[in-house]
C-alpha positions in Angstrom: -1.4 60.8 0.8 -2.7 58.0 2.4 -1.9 55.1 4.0 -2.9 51.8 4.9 -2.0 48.2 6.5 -3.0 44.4 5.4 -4.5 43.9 9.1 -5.9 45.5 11.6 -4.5 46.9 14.7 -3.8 49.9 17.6 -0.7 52.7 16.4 1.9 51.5 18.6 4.8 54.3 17.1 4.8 57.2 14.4 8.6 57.6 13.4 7.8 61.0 11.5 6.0 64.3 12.2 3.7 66.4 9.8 5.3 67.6 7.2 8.0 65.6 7.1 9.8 64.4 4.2 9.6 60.8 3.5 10.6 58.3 0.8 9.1 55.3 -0.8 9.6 52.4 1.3 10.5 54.2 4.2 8.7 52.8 7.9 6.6 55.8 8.9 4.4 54.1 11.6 4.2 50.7 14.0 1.1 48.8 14.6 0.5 46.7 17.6 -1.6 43.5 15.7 -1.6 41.0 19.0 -4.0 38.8 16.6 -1.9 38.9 13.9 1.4 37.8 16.6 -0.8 35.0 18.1 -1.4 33.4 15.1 2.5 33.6 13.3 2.9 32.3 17.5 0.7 29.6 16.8 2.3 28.7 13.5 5.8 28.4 14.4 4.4 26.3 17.7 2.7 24.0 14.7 5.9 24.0 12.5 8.0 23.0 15.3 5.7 19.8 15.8 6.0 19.3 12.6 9.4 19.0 12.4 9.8 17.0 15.8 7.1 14.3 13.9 8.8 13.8 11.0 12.1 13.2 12.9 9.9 10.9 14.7 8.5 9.5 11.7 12.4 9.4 10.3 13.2 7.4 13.3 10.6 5.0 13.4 11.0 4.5 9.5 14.4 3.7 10.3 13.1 0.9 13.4 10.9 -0.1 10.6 13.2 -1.2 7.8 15.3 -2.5 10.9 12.9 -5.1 11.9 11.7 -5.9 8.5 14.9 -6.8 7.5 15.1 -8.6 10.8 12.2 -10.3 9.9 13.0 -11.0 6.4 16.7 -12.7 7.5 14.6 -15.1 10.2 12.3 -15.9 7.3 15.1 -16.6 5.0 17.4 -18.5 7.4 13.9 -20.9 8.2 13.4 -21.3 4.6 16.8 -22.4 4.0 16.5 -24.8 6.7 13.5 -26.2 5.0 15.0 -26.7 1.9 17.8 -28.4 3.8 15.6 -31.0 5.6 13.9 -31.6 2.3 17.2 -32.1 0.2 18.1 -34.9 2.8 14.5 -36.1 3.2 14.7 -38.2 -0.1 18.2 -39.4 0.0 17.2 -40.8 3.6 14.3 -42.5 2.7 15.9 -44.0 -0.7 18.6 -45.4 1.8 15.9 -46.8 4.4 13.3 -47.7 1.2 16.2 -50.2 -0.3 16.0 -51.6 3.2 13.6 -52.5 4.0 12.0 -53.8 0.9 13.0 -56.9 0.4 11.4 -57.7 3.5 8.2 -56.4 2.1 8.4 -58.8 -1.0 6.0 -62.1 -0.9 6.3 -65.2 -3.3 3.4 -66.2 -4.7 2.3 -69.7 -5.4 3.7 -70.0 -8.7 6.7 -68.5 -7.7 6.6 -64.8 -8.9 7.4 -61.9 -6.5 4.5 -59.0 -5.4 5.2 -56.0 -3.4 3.0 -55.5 -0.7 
């Protein structure tokens, strides 16, 4: 029979002796594959930034919408008050127009009126 691994790698325990009976699926050896451990090392080391950046990112998506919306009340609350001003604007300056134009008319020598 014989017998083989994905990887590479130094026979850290045998769990059977010759002659043995063994069934399928049973663990008959150990191999020491340090490569192999470094690298699923380096990849849970990777997946844990990973996870700490995205609640990061989670976070600073949240601060985002946060001062967007911030941003987008300000804006709203300034357009408002420019709507305001320019409601009243022409009511004001109907008022002061009506004022002051008589003062503005001029006779003419054969009596008409002209607006200057």
């Amino acid at each position: 029979m014989d017998a083989s691994s994905p990887g590479s790698g130094r026979l850290e325990a045998i769990f059977v002796d010759i002659d043995d009976p063994v069934e399928k699926g049973r663990v008959i050896a150990r191999l020491a594959q340090p490569d192999l451990r470094n690298q699923i090392a380096e990849m849970r080391g990777r997946v844990e930034i990973l996870r700490t950046e995205r609640a990061m990112g989670t976070e600073m998506g949240v601060d985002k919408k946060t001062l967007e919306s911030e941003y987008l009340a300000r804006r709203r609350q300034a357009l408002n008050s420019s709507i305001k001003v320019a409601r009243d604007r022409p009511s004001r300056s109907a008022s002061s127009s009506n004022s002051t134009m008589p003062s503005m008319r001029r006779s003419t020598s054969r009596g008409a009126s002209t607006w200057m």
